[in-house]
N, C-alpha and C positions, 0 to 999 in steps of 0.2 A: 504494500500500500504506500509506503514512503517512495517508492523509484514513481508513483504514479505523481503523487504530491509535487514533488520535484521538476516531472515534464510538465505537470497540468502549470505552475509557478512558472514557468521557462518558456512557456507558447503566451503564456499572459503579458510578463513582463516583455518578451521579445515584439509581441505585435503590438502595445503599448508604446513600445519605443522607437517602433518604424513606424508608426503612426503619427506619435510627437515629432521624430527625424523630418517626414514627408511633408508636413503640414508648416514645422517652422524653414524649410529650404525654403519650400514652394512661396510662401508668403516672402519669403525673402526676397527670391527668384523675382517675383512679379513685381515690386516695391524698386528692385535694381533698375526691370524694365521700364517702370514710366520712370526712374530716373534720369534713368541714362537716352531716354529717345528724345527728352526735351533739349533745347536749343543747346547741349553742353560745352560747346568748341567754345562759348565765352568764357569759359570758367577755366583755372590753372589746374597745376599743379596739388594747390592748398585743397581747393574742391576736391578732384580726384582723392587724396591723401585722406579728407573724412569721409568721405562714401565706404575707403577700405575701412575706415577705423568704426564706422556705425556698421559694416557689415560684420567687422570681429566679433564688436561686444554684441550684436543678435545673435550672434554663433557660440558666444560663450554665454551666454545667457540657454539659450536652447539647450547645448549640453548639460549645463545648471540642473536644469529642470529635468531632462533623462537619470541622474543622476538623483536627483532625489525620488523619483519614481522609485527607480532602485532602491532608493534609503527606507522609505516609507516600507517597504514591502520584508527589509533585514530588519526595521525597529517595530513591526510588529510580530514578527518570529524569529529575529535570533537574537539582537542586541536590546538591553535597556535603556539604552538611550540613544537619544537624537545624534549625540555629536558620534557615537563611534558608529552607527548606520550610516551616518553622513562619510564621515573619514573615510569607515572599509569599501563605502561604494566610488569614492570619490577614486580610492587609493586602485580599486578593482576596474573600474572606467575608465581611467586613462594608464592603464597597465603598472602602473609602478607596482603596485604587491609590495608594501611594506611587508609585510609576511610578521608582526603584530600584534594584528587581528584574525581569527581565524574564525567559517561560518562553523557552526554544529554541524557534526556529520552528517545527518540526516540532509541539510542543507548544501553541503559543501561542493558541489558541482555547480552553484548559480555562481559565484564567484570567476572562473573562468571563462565562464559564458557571456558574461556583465563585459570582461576584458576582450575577448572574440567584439562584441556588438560594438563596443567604444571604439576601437579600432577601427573598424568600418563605419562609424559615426562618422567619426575624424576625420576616415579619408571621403568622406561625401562632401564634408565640411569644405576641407583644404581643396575641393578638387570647384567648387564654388567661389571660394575666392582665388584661383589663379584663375578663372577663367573672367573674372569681374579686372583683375590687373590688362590681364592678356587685351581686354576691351578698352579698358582704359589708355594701353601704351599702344597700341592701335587706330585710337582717336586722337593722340598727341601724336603720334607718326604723321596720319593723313594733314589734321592740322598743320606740321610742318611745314608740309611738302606742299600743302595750298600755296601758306604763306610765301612762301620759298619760290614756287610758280610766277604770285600776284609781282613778288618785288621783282624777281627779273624783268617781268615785260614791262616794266615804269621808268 
């Protein structure tokens, strides 16, 4: 009955968290789009630099919240407190394993599975914003090369 407890916990938590993943990219994703379609070639450098930096903190904000998913679900079956659910998921989400904190056996395969999905959180995350740089150093390219066009033929 506990190998069941543990899948039944692991399809929850895992669609839960590709849920939360899907929902805060995509709102991300679209929020980038009407950013970035409006007139941007006026804008510098400075512009560009907080788009990346409001896109970070939504992305660590999102992880944030995957991460206390995870907690919430350790502080009400292994840990008695908030801060070390928080910590062992925090510690188990983005792979470090202070090795610390340990779940109950009964438990103890959500932990590597937590680090599996983080992992691949991340890389959804990270593959987001290089693709938000990639657009932006591609519109300061074309920009250039306008510019560059306009002053020759003057």
């Amino acid at each position: 009955m506990m190998l069941f407890d543990q899948i039944a916990a692991a399809v929850l938590l895992l669609s839960l968290t590709l849920c939360l993943q899907c929902a805060g990219v995509t709102t991300l994703i679209e929020w980038l789009k009407r950013v970035l379609t409006r007139d941007t070639h006026k804008h510098g450098s400075v512009y560009s630099a907080t788009l990346v930096v409001k896109s970070m903190i939504a992305i660590v904000i999102m992880h944030g919240l995957a991460i206390l998913l995870w907690a919430s679900f350790y502080r009400t079956r292994c840990f008695p407190s908030w801060e070390l659910a928080f910590y062992f998921s925090a510690s188990s989400y983005s792979t470090v394993g202070y090795g610390d904190l340990v779940l109950p056996t009964h438990w103890r395969l959500l932990g590597p599975l937590e680090g599996i999905t983080g992992v691949l959180m991340c890389g959804i995350s990270v593959s987001v914003l290089f693709a938000l740089v990639t657009r932006l150093l591609d519109r300061d390219t074309q920009s250039s090369l306008t510019n560059s066009t306009k002053q020759s033929h003057v």
